[in-house]
VMD Tcl script that draws the C-alpha trace (Angstrom):
set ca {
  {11.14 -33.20 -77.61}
  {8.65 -36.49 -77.55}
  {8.50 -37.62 -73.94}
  {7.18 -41.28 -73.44}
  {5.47 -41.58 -70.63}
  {1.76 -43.01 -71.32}
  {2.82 -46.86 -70.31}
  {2.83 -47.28 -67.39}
  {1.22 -50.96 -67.01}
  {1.29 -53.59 -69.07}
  {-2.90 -52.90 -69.74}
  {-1.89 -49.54 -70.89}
  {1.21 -50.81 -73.83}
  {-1.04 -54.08 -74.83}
  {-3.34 -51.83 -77.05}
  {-0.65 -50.07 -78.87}
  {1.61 -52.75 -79.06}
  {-0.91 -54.72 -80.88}
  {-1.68 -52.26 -83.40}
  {2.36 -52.01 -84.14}
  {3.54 -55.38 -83.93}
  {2.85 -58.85 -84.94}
  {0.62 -61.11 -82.20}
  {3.15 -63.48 -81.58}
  {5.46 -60.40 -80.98}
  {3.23 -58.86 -78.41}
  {2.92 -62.46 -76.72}
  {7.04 -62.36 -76.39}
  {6.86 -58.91 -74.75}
  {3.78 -59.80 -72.48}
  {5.79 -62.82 -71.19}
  {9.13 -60.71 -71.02}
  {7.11 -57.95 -68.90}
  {5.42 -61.04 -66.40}
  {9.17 -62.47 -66.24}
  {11.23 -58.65 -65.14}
  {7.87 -58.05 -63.27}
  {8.72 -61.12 -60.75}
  {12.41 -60.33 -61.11}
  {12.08 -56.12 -59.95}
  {9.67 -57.16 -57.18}
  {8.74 -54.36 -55.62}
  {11.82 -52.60 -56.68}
  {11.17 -48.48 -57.31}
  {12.67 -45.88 -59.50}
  {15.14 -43.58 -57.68}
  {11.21 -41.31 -58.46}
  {9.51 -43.92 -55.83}
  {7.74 -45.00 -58.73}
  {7.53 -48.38 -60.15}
  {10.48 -50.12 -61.49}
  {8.21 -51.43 -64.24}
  {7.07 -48.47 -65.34}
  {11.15 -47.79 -66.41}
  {10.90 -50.92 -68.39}
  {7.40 -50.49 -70.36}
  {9.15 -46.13 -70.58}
  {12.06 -47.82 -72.67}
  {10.01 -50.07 -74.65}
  {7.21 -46.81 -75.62}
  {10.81 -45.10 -76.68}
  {11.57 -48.60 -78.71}
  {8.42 -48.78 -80.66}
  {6.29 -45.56 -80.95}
  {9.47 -43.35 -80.78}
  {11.91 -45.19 -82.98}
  {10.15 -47.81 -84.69}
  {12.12 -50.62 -83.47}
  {9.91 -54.04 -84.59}
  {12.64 -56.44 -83.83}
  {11.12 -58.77 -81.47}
  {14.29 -60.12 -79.37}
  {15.67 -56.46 -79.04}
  {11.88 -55.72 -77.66}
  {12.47 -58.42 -75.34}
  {15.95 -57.69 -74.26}
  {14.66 -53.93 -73.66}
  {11.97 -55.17 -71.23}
  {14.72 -57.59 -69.63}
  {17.52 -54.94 -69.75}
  {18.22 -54.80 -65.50}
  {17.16 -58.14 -64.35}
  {20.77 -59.54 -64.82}
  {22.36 -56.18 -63.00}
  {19.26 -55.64 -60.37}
  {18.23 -58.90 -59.28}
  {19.54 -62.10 -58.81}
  {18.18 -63.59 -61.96}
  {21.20 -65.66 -64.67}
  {21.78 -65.00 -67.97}
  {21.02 -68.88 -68.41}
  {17.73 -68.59 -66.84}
  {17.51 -65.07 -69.68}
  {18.11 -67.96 -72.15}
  {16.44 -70.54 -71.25}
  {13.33 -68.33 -71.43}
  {13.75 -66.02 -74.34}
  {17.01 -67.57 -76.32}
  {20.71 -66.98 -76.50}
  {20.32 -63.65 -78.89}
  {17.87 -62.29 -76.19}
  {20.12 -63.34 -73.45}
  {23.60 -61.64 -74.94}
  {21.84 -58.49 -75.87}
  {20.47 -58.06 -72.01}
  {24.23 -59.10 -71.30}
  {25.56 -56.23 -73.06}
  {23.03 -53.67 -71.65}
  {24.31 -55.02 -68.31}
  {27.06 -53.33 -66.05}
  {29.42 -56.34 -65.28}
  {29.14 -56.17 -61.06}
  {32.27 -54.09 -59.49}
  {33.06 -52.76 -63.08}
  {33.22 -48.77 -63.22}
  {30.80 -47.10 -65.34}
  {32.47 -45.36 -67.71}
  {34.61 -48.48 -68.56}
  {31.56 -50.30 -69.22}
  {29.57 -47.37 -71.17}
  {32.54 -47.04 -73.19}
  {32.77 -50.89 -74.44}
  {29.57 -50.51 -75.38}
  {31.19 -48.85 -78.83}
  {32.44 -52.88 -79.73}
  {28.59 -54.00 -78.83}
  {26.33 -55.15 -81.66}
  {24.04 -52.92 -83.06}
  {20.70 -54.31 -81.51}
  {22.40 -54.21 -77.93}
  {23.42 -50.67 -78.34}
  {19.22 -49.92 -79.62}
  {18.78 -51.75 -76.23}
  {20.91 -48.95 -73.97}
  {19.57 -46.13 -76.26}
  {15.80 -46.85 -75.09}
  {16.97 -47.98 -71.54}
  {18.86 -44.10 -71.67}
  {15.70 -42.49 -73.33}
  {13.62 -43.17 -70.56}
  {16.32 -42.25 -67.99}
  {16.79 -38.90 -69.14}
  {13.46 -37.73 -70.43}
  {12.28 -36.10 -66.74}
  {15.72 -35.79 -65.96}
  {14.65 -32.54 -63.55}
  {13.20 -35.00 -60.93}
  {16.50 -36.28 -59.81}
  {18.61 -33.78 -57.49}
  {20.78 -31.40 -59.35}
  {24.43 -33.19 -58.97}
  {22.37 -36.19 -60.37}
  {21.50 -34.51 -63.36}
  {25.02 -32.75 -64.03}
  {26.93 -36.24 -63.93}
  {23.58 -38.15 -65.66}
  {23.84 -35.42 -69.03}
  {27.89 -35.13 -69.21}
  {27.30 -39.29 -69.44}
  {25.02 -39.53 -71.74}
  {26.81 -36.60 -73.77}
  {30.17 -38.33 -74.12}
  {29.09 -41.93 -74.15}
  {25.91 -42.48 -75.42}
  {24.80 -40.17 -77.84}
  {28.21 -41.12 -80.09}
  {25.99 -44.42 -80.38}
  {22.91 -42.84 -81.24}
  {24.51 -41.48 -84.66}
  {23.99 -44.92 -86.62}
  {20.66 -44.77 -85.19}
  {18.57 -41.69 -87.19}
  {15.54 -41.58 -84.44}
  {17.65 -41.80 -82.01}
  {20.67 -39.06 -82.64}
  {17.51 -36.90 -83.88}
  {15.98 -37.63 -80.20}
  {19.22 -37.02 -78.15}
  {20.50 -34.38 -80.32}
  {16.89 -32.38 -79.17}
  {17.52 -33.41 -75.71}
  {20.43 -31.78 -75.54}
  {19.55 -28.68 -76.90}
  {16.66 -28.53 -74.18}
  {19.11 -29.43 -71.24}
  {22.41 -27.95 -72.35}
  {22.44 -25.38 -69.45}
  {23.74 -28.24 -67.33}
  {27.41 -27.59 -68.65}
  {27.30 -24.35 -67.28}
  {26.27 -25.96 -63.60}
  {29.44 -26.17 -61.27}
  {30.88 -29.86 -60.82}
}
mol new
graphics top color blue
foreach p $ca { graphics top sphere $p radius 0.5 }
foreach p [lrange $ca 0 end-1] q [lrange $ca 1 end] { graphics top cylinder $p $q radius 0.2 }
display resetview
């Protein structure tokens, strides 16, 4: 299984971005990664590691995993937890990166005292684009799922098992991806609840 890893600063994804994308595309995404960079603060990963380095994880998964070259689904990918992490508006989303970039974030976004599973299972009814958003945002959350504790892990793969890799089969990267993450982590269904 391809692990994604390798950007973990913006200096580190500008080289490859530019090789895979067009200039004005790479412009979007630095702008989109200065913009969820003031946003996250000095926010962490449950790791203790950057919260930025989640974002620039998900957008490696996007582009040199999947091959995903739209730009406003590269955007919304970098933008993907500013709305549910930080005080930052979907108009202020808009008003920065347009209304497509803005309802794609939107649907990658938990709705605030909604339960998960009620809000990972809408995301069946969600566009296509929105659901490559959550596939790369999930990607980069379960690659090194053994650093989270145990109980983590357990509820983290029965999640992504029964809600999100259903979406990954219009998505041929993707199910391939998932399907070989599974495979590698499977012993997890045998773990007591």
């Amino acid at each position: 299984m391809e692990i994604f890893t390798s950007w973990t600063s913006w200096k580190q994804a500008e080289g490859p971005l530019a090789k895979a994308l067009p200039a004005e595309t790479v412009d979007a995404l630095r702008e989109a990664v200065e913009f969820a960079g003031r946003w996250h603060g000095v926010q962490q990963r449950p790791t203790g590691r950057p919260y930025l380095e989640h974002l620039l994880e998900a957008l490696e998964v996007a582009v040199a995993g999947a091959g995903v070259r739209d730009r406003d689904v590269l955007v919304a990918i970098v933008l993907h937890d500013v709305l549910e992490d930080t005080p930052c508006t979907e108009q202020e989303i808009a008003r920065r990166f347009g209304a497509r970039v803005a309802e794609l974030v939107r649907w990658a976004t938990k709705p605030r005292g909604a339960a998960k599973a009620d809000y990972l299972g809408s995301l069946v009814k969600a566009p296509p684009q929105a659901v490559l958003v959550k596939l790369a945002d999930r990607a980069s959350n379960v690659q090194e799922l053994q650093r989270m504790p145990w109980r983590f892990q357990r509820r983290y793969y029965l999640e992504t098992v029964a809600y999100i890799m259903p979406l990954a089969g219009a998505h041929p990267w993707f199910a391939q991806w998932y399907a070989e993450w599974r495979r590698l982590w499977r012993r997890v269904e045998r773990w007591p609840a």
